[in-house]
C-alpha positions as CSV (number, residue, x, y, z in Angstrom):
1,X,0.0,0.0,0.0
2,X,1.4,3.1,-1.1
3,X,1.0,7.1,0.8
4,X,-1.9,7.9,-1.6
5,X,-4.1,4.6,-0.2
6,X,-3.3,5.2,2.5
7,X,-4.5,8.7,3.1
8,X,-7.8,7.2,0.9
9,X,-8.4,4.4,3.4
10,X,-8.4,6.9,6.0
11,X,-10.6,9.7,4.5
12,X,-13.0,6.8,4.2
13,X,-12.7,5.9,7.7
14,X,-13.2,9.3,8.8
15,X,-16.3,9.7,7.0
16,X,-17.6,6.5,8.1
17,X,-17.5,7.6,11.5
18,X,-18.8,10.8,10.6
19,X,-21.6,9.4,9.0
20,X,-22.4,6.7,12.3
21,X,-21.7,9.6,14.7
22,X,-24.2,12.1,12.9
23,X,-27.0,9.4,12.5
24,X,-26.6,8.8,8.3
25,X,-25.9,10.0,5.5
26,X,-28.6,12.7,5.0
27,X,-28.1,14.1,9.0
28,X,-24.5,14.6,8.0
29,X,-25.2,16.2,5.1
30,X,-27.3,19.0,6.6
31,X,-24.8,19.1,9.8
32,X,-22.2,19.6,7.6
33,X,-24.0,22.5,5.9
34,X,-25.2,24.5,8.9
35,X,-21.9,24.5,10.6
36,X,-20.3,25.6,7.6
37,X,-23.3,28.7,7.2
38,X,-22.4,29.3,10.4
39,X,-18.4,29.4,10.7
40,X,-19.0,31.8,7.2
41,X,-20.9,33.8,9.4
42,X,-18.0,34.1,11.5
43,X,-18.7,31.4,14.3
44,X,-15.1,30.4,16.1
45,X,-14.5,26.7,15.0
46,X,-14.1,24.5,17.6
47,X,-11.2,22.8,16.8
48,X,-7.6,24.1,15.6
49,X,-6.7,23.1,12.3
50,X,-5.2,26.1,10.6
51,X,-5.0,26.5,6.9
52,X,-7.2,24.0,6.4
53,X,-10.5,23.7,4.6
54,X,-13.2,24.8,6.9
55,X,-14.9,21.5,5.3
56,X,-12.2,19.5,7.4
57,X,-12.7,22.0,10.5
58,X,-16.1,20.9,10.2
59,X,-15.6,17.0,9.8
60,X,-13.0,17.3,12.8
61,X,-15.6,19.4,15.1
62,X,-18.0,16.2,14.3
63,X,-15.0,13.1,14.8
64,X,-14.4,14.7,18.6
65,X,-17.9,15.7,19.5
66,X,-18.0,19.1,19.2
67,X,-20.7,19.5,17.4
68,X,-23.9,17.5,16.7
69,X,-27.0,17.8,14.7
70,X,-30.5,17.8,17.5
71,X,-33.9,17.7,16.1
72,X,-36.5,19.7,17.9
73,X,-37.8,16.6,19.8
74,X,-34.8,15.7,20.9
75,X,-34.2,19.1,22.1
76,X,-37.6,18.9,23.6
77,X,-36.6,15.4,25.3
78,X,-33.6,16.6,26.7
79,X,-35.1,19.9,28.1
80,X,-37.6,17.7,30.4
81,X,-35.1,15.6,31.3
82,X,-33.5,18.0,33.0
C-alpha cells in the first residue's frame, strides 16, 4: 500500500465515522451545511486546524464531539429531562 491509499483508506474511515456519529448520510449532510453557514458567518470553529478547509474543521468538530446535529424533539426530550 502506497502514501496515496493510504491517506484514501483513512478519508473513508473518517467519513464513516462521521456518518455513524451524525445518524446517516442525509443528517451529516445538513450538519455539515449548517456549521459551515455558520463558521461563514463568522462562528469560532471549535477545533484548531489552521490553513485548512473549513470542510475539514467541520468534519474534525463532528470526529471529537464538538458539534452534533439535534432535532426539535430531541431538544424537547432533553429539556424535560433535565
Amino acid at each position: 500500500m502506497n502514501f496515496k491509499e493510504a491517506d484514501v483508506i483513512e478519508h473513508k474511515m473518517k467519513i464513516e465515522d462521521a456518518i455513524r456519529k451524525a445518524g446517516g448520510r442525509f443528517k451529516l449532510t445538513t450538519l455539515i451545511q449548517k456549521r459551515l453557514q455558520e463558521l461563514n458567518k463568522g462562528a469560532p470553529a471549535l477545533v484548531e486546524l489552521p490553513g485548512r478547509p473549513m470542510i475539514e474543521v467541520v468534519l474534525e468538530e463532528i470526529l471529537q464531539d464538538k458539534i452534533a446535529l439535534v432535532t426539535e424533539e430531541e431538544l424537547k426530550q432533553q429539556l424535560l429531562q433535565g
